[in-house]
VEXRO-518546 format. One record per residue (C-alpha): residue number from 1; residue in three letters; z, y, x. Coordinates in Angstrom, 2 decimals. Each point is the difference from the previous one (the first is absolute). Last residue first. Layout:
REM VEXRO-518546
FINU     i    aa        zz        yy        xx
FINU   NUM   ALA         Z         Y         X
...
This chain:
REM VEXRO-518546
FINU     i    aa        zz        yy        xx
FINU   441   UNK      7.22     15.73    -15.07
FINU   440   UNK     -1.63      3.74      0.31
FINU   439   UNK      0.97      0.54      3.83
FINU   438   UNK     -1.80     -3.13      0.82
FINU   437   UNK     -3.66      1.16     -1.59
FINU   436   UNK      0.70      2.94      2.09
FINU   435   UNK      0.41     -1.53      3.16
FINU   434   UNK     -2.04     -3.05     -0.80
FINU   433   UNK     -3.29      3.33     -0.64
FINU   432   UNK      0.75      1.40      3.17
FINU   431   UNK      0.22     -2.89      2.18
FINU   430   UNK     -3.65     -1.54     -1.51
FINU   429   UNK     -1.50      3.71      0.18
FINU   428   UNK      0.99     -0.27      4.02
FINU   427   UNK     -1.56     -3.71      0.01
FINU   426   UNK     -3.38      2.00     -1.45
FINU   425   UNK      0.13      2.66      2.34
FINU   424   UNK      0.63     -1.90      3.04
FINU   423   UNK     -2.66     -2.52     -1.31
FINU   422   UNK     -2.57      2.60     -0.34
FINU   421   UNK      0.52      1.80      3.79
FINU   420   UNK      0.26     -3.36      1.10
FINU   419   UNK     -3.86     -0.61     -1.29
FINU   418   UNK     -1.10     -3.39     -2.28
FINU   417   UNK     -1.43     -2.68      1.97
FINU   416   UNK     -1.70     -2.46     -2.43
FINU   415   UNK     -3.21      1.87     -0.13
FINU   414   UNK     -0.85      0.05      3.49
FINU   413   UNK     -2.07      2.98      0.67
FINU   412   UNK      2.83      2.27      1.06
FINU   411   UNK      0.05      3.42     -2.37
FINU   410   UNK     -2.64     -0.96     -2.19
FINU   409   UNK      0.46     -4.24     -0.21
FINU   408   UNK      3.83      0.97     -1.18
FINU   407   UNK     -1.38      2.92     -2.39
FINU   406   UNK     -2.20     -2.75     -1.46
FINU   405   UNK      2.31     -2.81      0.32
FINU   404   UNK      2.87      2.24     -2.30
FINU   403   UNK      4.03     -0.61      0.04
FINU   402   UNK      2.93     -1.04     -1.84
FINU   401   UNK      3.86     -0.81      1.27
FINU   400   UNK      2.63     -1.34     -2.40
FINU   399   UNK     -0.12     -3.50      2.02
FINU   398   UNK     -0.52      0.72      3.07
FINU   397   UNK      2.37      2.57      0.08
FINU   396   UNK      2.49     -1.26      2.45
FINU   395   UNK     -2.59     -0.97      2.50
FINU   394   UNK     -0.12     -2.96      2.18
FINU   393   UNK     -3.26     -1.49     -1.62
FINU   392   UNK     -1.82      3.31      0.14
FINU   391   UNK     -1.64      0.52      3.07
FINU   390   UNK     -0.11     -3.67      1.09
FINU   389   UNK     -1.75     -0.87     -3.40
FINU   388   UNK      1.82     -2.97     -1.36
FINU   387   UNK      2.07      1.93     -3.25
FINU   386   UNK     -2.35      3.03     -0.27
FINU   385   UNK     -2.69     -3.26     -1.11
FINU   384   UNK     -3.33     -0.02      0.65
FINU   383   UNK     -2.68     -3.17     -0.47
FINU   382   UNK     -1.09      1.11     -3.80
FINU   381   UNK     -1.93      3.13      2.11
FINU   380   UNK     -1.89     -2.73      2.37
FINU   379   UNK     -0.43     -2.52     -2.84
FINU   378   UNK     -1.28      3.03     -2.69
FINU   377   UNK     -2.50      1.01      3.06
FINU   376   UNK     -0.95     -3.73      0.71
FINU   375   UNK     -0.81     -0.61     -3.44
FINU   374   UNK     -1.74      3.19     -0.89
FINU   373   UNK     -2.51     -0.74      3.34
FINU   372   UNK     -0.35     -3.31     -1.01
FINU   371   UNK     -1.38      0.14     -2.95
FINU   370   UNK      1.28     -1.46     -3.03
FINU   369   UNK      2.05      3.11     -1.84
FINU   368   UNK     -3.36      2.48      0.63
FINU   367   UNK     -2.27     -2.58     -1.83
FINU   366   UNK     -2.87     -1.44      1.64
FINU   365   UNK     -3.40      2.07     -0.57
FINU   364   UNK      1.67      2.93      0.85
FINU   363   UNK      0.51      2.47     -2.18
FINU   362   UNK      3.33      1.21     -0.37
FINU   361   UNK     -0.04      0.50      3.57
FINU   360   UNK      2.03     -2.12      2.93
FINU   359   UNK      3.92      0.64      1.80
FINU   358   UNK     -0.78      2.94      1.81
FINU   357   UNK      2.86      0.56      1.71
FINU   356   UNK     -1.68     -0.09      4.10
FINU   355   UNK     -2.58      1.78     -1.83
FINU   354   UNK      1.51      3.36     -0.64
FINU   353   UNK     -2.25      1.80     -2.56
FINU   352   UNK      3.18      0.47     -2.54
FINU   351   UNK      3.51     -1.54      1.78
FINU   350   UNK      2.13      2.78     -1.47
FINU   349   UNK     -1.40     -1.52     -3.79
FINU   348   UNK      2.46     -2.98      0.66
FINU   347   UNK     -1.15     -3.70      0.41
FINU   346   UNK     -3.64      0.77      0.32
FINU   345   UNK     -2.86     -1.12     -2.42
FINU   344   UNK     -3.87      1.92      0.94
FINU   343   UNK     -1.31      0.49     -3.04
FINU   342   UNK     -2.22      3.40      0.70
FINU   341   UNK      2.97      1.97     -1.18
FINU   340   UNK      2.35     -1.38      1.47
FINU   339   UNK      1.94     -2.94     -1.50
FINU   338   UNK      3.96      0.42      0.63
FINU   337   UNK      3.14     -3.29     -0.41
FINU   336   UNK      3.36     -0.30     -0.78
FINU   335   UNK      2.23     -3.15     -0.18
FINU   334   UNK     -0.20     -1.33      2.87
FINU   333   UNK     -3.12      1.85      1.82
FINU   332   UNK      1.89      2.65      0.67
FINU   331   UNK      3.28     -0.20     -1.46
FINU   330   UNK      2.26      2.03      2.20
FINU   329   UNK      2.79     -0.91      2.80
FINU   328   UNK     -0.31     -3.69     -0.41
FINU   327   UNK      3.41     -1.72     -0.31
FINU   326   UNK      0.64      0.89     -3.63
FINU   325   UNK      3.91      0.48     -0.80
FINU   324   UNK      1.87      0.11     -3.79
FINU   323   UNK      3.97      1.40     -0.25
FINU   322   UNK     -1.52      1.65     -3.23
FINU   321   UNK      2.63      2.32      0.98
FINU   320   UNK     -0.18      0.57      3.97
FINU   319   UNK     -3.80     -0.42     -0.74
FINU   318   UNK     -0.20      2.93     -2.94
FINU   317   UNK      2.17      2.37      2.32
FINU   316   UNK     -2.42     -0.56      2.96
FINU   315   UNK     -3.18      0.01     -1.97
FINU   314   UNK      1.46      3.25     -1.96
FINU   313   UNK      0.68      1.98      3.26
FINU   312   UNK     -3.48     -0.46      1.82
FINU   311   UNK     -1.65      0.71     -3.61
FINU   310   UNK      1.69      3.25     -0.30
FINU   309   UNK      3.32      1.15     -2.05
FINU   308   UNK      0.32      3.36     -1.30
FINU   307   UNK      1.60     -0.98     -3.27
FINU   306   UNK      2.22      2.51     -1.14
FINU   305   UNK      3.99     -0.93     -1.75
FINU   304   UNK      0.88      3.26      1.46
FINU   303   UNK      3.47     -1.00      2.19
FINU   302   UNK     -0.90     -3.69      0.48
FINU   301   UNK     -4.03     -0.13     -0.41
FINU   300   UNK      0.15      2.88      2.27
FINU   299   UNK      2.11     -1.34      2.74
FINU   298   UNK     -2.07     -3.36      0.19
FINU   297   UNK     -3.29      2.32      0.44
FINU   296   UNK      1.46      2.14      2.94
FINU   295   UNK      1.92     -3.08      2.05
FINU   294   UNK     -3.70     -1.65     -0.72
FINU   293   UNK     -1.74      3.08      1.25
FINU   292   UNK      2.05      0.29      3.20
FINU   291   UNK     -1.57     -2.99      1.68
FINU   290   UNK     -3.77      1.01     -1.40
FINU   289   UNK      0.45      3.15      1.57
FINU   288   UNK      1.39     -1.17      3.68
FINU   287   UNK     -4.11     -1.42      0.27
FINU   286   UNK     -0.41      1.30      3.33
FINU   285   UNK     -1.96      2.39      1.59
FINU   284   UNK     -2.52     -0.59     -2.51
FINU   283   UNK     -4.10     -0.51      0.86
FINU   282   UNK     -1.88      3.09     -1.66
FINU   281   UNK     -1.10      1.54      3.56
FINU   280   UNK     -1.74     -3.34      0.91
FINU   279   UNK     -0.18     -1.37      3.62
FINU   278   UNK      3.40     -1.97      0.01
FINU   277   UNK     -1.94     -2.93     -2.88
FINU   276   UNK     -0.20      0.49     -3.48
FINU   275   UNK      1.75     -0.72     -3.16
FINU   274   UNK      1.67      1.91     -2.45
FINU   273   UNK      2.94     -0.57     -1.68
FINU   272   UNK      0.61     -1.35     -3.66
FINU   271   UNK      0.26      1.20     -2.86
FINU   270   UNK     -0.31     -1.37     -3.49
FINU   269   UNK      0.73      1.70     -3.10
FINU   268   UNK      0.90     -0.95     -3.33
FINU   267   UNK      0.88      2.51     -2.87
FINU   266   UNK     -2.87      3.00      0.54
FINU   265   UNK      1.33      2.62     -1.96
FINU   264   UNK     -1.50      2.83      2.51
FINU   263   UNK      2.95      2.10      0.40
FINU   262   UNK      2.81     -2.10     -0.31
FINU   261   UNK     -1.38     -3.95      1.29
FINU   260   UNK     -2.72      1.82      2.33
FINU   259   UNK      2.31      2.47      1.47
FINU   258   UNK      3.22     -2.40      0.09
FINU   257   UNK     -2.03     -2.72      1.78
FINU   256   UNK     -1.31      2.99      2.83
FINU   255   UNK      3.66      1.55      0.39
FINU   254   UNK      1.25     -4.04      0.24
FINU   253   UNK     -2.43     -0.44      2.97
FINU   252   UNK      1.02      3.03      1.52
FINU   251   UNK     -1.80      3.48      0.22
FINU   250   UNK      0.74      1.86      2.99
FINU   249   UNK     -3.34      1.43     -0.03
FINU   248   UNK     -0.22     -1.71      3.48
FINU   247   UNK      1.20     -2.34     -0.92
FINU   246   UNK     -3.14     -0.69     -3.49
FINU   245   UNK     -2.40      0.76      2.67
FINU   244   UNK      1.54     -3.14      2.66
FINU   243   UNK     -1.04     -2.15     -2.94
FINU   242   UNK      0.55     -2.39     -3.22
FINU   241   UNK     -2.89     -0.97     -1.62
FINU   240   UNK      0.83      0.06     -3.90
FINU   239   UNK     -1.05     -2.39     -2.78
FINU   238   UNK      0.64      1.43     -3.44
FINU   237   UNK      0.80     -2.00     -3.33
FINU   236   UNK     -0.97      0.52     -3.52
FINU   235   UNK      1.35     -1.50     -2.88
FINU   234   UNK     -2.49     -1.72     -2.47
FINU   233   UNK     -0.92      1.89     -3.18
FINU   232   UNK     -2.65      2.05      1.96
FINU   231   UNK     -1.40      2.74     -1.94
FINU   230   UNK      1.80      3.20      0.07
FINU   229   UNK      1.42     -0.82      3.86
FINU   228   UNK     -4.36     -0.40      0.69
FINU   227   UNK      0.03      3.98     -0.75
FINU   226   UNK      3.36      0.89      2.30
FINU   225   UNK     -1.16     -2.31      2.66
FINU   224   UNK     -3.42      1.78      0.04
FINU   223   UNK      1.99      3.51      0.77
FINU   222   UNK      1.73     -1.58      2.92
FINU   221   UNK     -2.65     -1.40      1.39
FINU   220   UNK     -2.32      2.36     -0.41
FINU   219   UNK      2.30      2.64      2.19
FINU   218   UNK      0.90     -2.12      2.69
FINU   217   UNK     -2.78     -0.91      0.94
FINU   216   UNK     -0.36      1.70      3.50
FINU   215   UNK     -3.39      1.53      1.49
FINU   214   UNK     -1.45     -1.75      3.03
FINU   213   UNK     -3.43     -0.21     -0.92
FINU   212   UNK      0.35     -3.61     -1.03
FINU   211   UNK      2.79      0.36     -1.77
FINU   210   UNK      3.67      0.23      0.96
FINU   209   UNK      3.48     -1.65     -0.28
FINU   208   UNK      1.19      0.30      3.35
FINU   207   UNK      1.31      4.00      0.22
FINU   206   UNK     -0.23      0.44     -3.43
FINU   205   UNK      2.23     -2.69     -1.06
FINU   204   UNK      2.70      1.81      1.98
FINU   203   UNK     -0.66      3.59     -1.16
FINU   202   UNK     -0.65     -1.14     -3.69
FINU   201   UNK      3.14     -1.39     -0.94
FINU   200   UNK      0.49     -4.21      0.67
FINU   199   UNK     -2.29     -2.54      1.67
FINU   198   UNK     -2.26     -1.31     -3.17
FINU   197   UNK     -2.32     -3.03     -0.82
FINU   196   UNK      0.55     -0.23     -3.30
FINU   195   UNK      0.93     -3.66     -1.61
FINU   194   UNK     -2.01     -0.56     -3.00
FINU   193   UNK      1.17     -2.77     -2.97
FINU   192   UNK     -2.46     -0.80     -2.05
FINU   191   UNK      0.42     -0.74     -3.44
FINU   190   UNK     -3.45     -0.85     -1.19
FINU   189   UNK     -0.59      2.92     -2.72
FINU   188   UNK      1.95      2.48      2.19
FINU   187   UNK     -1.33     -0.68      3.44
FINU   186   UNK     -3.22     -0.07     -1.49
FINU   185   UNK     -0.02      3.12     -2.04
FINU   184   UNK      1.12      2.08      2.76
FINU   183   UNK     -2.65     -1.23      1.92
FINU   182   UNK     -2.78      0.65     -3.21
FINU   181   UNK      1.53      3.61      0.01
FINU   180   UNK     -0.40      0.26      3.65
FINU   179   UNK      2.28      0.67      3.28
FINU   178   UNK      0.09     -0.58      3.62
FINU   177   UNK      1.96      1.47      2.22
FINU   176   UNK      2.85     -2.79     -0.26
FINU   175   UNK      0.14     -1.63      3.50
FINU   174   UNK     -0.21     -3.27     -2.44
FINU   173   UNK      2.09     -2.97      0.20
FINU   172   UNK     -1.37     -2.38     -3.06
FINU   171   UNK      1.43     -2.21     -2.28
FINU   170   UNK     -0.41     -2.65     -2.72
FINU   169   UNK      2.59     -2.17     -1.09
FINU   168   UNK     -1.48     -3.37     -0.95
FINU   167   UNK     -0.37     -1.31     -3.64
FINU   166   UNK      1.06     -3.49     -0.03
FINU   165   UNK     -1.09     -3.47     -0.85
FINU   164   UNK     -3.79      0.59      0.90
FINU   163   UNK     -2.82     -1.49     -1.90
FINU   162   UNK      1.91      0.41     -3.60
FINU   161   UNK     -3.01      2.60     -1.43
FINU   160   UNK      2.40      2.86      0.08
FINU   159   UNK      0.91     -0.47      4.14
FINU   158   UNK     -3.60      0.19      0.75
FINU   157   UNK     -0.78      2.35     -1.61
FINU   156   UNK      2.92      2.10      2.09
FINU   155   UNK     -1.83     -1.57      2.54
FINU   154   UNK     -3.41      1.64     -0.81
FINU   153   UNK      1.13      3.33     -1.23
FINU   152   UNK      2.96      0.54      3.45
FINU   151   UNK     -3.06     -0.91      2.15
FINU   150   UNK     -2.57      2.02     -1.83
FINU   149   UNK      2.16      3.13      0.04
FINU   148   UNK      0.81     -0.05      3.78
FINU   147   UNK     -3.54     -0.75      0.02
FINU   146   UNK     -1.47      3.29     -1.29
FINU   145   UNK      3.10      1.78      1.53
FINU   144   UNK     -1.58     -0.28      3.62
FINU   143   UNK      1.48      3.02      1.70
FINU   142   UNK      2.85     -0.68     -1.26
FINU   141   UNK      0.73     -2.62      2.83
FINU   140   UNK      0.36      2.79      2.24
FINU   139   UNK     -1.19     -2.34      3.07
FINU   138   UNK      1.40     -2.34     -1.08
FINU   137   UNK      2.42     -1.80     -2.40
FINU   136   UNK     -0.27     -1.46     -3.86
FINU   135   UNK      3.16     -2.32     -0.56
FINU   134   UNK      0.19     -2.70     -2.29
FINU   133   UNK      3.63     -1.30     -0.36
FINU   132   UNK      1.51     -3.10     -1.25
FINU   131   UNK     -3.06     -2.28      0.16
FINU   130   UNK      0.25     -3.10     -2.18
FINU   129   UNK     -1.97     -3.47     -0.14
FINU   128   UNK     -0.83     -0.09      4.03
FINU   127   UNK     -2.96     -1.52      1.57
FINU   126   UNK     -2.68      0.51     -2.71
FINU   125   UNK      1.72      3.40     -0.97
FINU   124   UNK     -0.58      0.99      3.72
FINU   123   UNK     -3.46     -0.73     -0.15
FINU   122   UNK     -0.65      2.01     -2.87
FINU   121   UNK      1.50      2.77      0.84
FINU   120   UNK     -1.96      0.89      3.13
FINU   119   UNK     -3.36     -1.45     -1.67
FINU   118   UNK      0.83      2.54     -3.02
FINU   117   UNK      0.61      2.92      2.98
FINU   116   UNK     -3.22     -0.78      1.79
FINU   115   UNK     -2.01     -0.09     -2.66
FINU   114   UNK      1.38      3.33     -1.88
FINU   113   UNK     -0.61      1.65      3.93
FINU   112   UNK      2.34      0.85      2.52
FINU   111   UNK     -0.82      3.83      1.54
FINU   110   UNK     -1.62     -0.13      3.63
FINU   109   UNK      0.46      2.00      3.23
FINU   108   UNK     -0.93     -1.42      3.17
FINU   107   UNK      2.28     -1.84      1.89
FINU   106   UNK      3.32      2.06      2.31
FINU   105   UNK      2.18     -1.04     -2.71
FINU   104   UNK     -1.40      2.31     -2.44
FINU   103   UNK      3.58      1.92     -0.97
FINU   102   UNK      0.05      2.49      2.49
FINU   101   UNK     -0.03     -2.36      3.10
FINU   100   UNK      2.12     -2.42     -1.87
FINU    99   UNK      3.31      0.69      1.86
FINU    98   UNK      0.26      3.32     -1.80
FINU    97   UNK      2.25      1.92      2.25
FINU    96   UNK     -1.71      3.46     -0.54
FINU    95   UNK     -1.28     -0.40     -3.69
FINU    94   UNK     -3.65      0.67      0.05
FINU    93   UNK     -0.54      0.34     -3.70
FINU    92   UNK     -2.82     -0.39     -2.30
FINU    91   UNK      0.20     -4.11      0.38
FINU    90   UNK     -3.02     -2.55     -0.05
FINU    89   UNK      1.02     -4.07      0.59
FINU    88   UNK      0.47     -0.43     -3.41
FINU    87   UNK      0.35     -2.08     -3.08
FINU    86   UNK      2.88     -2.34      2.56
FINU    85   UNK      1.35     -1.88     -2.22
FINU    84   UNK      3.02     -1.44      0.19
FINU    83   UNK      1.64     -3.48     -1.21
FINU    82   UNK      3.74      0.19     -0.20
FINU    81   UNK      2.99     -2.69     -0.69
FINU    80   UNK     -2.59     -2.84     -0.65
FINU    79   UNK      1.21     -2.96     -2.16
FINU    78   UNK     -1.07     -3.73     -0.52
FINU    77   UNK      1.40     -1.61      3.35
FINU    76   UNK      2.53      3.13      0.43
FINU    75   UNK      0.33      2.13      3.35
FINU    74   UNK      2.62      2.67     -0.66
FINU    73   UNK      2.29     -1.61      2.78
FINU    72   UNK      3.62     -0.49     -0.82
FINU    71   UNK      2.55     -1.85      2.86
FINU    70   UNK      2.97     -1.02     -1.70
FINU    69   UNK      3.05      1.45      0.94
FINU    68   UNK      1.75     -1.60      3.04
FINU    67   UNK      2.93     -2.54     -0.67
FINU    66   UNK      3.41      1.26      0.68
FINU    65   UNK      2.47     -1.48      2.92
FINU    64   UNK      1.41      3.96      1.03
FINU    63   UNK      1.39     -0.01     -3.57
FINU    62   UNK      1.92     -3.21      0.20
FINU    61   UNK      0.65      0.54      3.62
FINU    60   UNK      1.68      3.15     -0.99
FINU    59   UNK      1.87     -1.84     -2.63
FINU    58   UNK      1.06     -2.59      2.31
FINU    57   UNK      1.59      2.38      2.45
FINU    56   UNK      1.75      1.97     -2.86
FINU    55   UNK      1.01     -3.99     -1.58
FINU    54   UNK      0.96     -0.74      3.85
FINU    53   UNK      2.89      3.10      0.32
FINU    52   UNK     -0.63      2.64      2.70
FINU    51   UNK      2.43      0.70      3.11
FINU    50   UNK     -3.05      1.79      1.44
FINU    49   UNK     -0.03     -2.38      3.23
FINU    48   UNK      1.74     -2.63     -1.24
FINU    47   UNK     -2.53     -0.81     -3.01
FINU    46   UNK     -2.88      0.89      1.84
FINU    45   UNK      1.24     -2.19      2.58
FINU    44   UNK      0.03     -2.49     -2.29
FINU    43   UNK     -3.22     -0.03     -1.65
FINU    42   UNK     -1.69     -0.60      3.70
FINU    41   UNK     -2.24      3.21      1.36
FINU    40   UNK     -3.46     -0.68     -1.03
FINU    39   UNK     -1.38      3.19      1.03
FINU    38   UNK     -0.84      0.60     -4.02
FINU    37   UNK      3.78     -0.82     -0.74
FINU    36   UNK      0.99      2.05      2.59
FINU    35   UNK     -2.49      3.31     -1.54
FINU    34   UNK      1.69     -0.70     -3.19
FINU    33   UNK      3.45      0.31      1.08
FINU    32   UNK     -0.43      3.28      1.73
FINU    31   UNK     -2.46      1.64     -3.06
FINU    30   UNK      3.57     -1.49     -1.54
FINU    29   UNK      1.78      2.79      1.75
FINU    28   UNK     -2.47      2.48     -0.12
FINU    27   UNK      0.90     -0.04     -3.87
FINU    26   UNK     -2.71     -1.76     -2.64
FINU    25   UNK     -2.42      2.42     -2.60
FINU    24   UNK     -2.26     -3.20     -1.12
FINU    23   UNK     -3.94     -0.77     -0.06
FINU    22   UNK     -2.13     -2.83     -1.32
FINU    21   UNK     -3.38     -0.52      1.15
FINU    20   UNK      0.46     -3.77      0.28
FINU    19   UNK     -1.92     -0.12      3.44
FINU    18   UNK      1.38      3.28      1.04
FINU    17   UNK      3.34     -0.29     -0.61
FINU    16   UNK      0.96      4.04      0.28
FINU    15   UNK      3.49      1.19      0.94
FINU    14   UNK      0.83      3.51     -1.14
FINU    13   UNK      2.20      1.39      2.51
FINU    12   UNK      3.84      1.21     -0.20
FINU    11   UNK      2.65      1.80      2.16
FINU    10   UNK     -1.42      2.39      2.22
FINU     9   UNK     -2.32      1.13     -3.18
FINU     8   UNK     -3.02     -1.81     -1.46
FINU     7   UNK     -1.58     -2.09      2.98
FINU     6   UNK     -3.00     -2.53     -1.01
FINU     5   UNK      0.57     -3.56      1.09
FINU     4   UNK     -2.68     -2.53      0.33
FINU     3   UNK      0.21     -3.88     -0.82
FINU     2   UNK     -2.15     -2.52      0.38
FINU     1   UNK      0.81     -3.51     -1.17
């Protein structure tokens, strides 16, 4: 059993099981007996040596001796988690970190066509009898509304005639300077739910978020979130780029969640920091924001009853509760998979245009689930575990821990190795959040 002790005060930690994912507020004192037991120093001379009765020595055995939660991937024989569609490779912004080369993954610029898309769906309804989310990507996937609206018509067909057992959740993350009447009337009519691509007030998403002439977008944005707020029944959610702009406006990470939650209305939002190598004037000095954010967001739900969590804080909290693990650290290509817009399949829509991932097209004489090249990329992905791999096996947070191949592949070209600079953060979070979850039992 692996155990790891967070300090409180001079006089108490938090002591964390990390196979069972159960936590308790113990004295230094037994953080002493603990750490003998784990050495394998004999029962008895833990007994002598803290003058401590056998049932208190048993009972921390008892707890120390718990099985490990059960390990929970999303992969299902009959269910897919996501599908995505990529409707386009084109995008009308040039987005400073964008790791897709400005949304056309360094290929020539195409749109998905009706073909494409019903070939796209109906291969993975021949493998799988229910998809749980549909998500149209680019590029700016709206761009291409014509067959955002044909895919969400022809399954949601589909679903009435009895050919599919459930109706899948549709969705789309769009950098949200786009807007029609007929796009409006899509999102409404098939319940889509649209993530905007935002960083925050308009002198920080400015400075990255631009078009092609250079010009920020922060302006359309926010007045096209406003119109599509009138017709979307589905909540929206934001996905913000953390970066060295939003320190140097001194603007934390829980300044930028309370702007778009307060001001803007926008009830989910995920952030997460930027990435980029030493060379880049965006790259963070350090990622100390994140830290205090959870200290921030735990305080205001207490005293104000607000919700300012993020998605790094509510997969810790929900794991540490759920008490449920996954060894991979995503689910490319387990339980989530991307077609581009020519066909191409790839386990995750970072992958787009790299061939080392591409894992066969839609329409290829021999199915894209029997040819080798899907087989050996599912086998090589399937193969991982945080719980072997020599980075991650000895870690106290293997278990709550989460991460992404593409940004992984990115920053080091090996998709399994995941930066220090992210697992600092995220094993920081991890302290943080048992700290506070502690003080509440």
């Amino acid at each position: 059993m692996k155990v790891h002790f967070i300090d409180k005060s001079e006089d108490t930690c938090v002591m964390f099981l990390c196979e069972s994912l159960k936590f308790y507020n113990v004295s230094k004192s037994i953080k002493k007996v603990v750490n003998d037991i784990l050495d394998g120093v004999p029962r008895c001379e833990i007994l002598e040596k803290y003058k401590m009765k056998a049932e208190a020595y048993d009972n921390i055995c008892r707890i120390l001796s718990e099985d490990p939660v059960e390990d929970v991937t999303g992969e299902k024989t009959d269910t897919l988690y996501r599908l995505v569609l990529n409707v386009t490779n084109k995008c009308n912004l040039n987005c400073k970190y964008c790791y897709a080369e400005g949304g056309n993954y360094s290929s020539s610029e195409c749109l998905m066509s009706k073909e494409t898309a019903k070939a796209a769906i109906d291969l993975f309804y021949s493998r799988y009898k229910a998809i749980k989310v549909i998500q149209f990507f680019g590029g700016e996937p709206l761009l291409n509304e014509p067959v955002i609206r044909f895919a969400c018509q022809y399954i949601t067909e589909l679903y009435e005639s009895g050919k599919i057992e459930m109706l899948p959740q549709f969705g789309t993350i769009s950098n949200g300077t786009i807007y029609s009447d007929a796009l409006a009337e899509t999102i409404s009519k098939y319940n889509i739910s649209i993530t905007f691509s935002i960083d925050g007030p308009k002198p920080i998403h400015d400075s990255m978020r631009v078009y092609k002439n250079g010009d920020g977008s922060f302006g359309r944005i926010l007045n096209n979130i406003e119109k599509y707020n009138q017709f979307s029944v589905s909540p929206m959610a934001a996905e913000v780029t953390y970066n060295a702009r939003h320190t140097e406006n001194n603007y934390s990470v829980i300044d930028t969640i309370k702007y778009l939650k307060d001001d803007l209305r926008i009830p989910n939002v995920h952030i997460v920091p930027v990435s980029g190598d030493e060379s880049v004037d965006y790259k963070l000095q350090n990622r100390d924001s994140f830290n205090d954010a959870v200290d921030e967001a735990f305080r205001e739900k207490s005293e104000n009853d607000k919700d300012y969590s993020f998605t790094y804080l509510s997969r810790i909290i929900k794991s540490l509760k759920t008490r449920k693990s996954n060894k991979y650290l995503c689910e490319a290509g387990i339980s989530n998979y991307s077609v581009s817009c020519r066909g191409d399949v790839y386990p995750c829509f970072m992958f787009t245009d790299v061939d080392e991932f591409r894992m066969g097209n839609i329409f290829d004489p021999v199915p894209v689930f029997e040819n080798p090249m899907f087989t050996e990329m599912k086998k090589k992905l399937k193969s991982f575990s945080k719980y072997k791999y020599e980075k991650c096996k000895n870690c106290f947070n293997n278990r709550v821990c989460s991460g992404c191949l593409g940004t992984n592949y990115f920053n080091s070209n090996d998709i399994d190795y995941t930066p220090d600079e992210e697992c600092e953060m995220q094993k920081k979070l991890t302290e943080k959040v048992l700290i506070r979850l502690s003080d509440m039992v």
